[in-house]
C-alpha positions as CSV (number, residue, x, y, z in Angstrom):
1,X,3.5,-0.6,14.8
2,X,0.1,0.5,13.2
3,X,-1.0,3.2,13.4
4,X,2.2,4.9,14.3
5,X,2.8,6.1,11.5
6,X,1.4,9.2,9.5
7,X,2.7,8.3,6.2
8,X,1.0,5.5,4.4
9,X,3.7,3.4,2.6
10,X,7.4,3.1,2.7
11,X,10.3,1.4,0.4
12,X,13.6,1.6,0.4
13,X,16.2,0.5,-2.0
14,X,18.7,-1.3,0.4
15,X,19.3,-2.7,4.1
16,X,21.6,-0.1,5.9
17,X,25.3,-1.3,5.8
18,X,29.1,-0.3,6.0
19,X,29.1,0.4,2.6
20,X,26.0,2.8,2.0
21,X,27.4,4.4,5.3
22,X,30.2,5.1,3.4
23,X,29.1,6.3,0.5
24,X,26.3,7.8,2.1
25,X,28.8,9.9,4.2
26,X,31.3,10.8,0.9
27,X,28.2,12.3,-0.3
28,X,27.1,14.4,2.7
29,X,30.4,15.1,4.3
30,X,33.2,15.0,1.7
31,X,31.3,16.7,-1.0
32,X,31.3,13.9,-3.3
33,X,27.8,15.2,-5.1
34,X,28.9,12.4,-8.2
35,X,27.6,9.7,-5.8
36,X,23.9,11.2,-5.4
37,X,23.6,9.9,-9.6
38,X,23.8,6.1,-8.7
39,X,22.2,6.5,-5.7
40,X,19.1,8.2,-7.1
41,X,19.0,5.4,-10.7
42,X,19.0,3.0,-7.2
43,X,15.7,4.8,-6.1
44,X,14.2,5.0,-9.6
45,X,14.3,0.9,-10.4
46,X,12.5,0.6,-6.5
47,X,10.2,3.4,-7.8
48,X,9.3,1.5,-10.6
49,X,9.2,-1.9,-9.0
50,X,7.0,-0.8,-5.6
51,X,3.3,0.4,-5.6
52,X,4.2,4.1,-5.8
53,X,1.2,6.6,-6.9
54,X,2.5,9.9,-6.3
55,X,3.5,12.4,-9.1
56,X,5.1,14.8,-7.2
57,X,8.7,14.1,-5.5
58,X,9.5,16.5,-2.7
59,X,13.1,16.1,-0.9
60,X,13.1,15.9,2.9
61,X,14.2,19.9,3.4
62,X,17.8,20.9,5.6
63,X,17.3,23.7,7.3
64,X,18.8,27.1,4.6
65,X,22.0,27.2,7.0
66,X,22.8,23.6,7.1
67,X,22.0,23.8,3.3
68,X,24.2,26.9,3.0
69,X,26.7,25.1,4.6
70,X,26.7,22.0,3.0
71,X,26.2,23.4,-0.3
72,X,24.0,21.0,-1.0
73,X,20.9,19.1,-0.1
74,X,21.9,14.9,-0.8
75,X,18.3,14.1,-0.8
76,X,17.2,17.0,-3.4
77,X,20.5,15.3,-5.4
78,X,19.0,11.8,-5.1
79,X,15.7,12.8,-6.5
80,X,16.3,14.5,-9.0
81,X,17.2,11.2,-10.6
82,X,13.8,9.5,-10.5
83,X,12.1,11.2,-13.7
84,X,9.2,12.4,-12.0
85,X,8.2,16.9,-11.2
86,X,9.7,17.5,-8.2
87,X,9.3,20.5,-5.7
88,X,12.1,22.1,-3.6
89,X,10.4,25.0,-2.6
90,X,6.8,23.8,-1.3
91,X,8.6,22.5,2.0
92,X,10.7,24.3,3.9
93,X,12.4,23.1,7.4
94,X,11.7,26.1,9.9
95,X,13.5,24.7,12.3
96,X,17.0,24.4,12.8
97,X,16.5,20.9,14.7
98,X,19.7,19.5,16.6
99,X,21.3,16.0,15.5
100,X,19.1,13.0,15.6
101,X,22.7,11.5,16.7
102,X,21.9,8.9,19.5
103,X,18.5,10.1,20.4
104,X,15.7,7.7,21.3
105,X,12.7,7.4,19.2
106,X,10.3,9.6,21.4
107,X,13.3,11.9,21.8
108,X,13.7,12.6,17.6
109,X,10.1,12.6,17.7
110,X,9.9,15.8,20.4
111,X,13.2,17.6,17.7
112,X,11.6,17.3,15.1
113,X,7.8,18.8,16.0
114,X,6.6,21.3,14.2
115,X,9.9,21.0,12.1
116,X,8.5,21.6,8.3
117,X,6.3,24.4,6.5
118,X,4.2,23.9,3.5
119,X,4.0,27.0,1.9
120,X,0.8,26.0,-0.7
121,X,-1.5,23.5,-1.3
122,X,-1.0,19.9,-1.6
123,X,-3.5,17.6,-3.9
124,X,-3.3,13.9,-4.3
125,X,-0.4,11.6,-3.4
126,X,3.2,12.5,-2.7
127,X,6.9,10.9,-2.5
128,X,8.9,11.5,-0.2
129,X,12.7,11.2,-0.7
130,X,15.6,11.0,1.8
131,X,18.9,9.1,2.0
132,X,18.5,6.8,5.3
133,X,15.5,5.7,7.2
134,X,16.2,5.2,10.7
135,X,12.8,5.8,12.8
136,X,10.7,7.1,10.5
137,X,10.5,9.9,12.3
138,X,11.6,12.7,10.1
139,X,9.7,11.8,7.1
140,X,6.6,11.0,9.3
141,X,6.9,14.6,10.8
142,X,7.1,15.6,7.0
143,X,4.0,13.8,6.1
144,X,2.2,15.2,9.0
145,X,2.8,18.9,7.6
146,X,1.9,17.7,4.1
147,X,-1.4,16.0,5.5
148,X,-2.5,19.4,7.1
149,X,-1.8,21.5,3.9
150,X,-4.1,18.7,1.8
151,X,-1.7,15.5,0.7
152,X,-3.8,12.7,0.5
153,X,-1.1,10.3,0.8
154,X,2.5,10.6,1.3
155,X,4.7,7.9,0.2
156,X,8.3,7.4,1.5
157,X,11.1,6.8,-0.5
158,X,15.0,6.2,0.5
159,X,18.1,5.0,-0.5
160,X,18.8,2.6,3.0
161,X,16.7,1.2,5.7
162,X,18.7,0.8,9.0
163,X,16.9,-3.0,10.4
164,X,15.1,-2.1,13.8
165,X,17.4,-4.2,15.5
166,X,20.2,-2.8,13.9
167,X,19.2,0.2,15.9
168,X,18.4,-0.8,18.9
169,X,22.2,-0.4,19.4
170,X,24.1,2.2,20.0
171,X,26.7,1.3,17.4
172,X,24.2,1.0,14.4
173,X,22.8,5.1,15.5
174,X,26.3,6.4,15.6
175,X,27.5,4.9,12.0
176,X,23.7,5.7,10.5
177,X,23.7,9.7,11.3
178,X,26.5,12.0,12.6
179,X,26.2,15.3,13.4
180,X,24.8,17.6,10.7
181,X,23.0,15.0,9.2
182,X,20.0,15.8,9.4
């Protein structure tokens, strides 16, 4: 796994289970935006307990029609929470990518190139924030972008980890992201 990766260190608050995917979904899907406040104080104590440096939090972007949509961007929700400056507007998603829904690893990595914008300048270190962690490949596209525009480290931060070999089968990809999730 080194090298594999283009952001340099990643926590999350909790294994991936039935019951995050639950909540998780009731936030996302059954617009259930109360559920974003425990989530985030979840993501504050694992701030404060992990080696975190950033000072700026910036939300892993959805794409302005899936946020029109949804009303709502869970991740932007979550961090908001954590008590540190936080930007919605450096990042943008330029692409409309399809659902990560039962793709492969090399197969989210190919949706999601060339996915994010950084509209400015990016000094020193960064956090990161999303809901689930499944590859790592959204939020390492993200740090890529952020890299190029100046971010001299990009920390990642998320509510659940799904376990690798969790993953591996098809039953753990379908309960960890449905369509629109991304």
């Amino acid at each position: 796994m080194t090298g594999e990766h283009v952001f340099d260190f990643a926590r999350s608050a909790f294994l991936f289970n039935q019951a995050l995917l639950e909540i998780i979904h009731h936030l996302k899907y059954s617009d259930r935006v109360s559920l974003a406040r425990p989530l985030g104080d979840f993501l504050r104590e694992c701030l404060h307990r992990e080696a975190f440096t950033g000072d700026l939090v910036i939300p892993v972007p959805l794409h302005r029609s899936r946020e029109r949509q949804r009303g709502f961007n869970q991740a932007e929700l979550i961090a908001a929470r954590l008590g540190r400056p936080m930007s919605t507007h450096l990042v943008r998603r330029r692409k409309n990518t399809p659902s990560q829904t039962g793709l492969t690893r090399n197969q989210r990595i190919r949706n999601l190139a060339a996915a994010f914008e950084v509209r400015g300048e990016v000094k020193g270190s960064v956090i990161v924030v999303d809901d689930v962690y499944t590859t790592g490949s959204t939020v390492n596209e993200l740090a890529r972008a952020l890299k190029r525009a100046g971010a001299q480290r990009v920390e990642v931060l998320t509510v659940a980890r799904v376990a690798t070999d969790l993953y591996r089968t098809a039953d753990a990809v379908a309960a960890a992201e449905t369509p629109n999730s991304q």
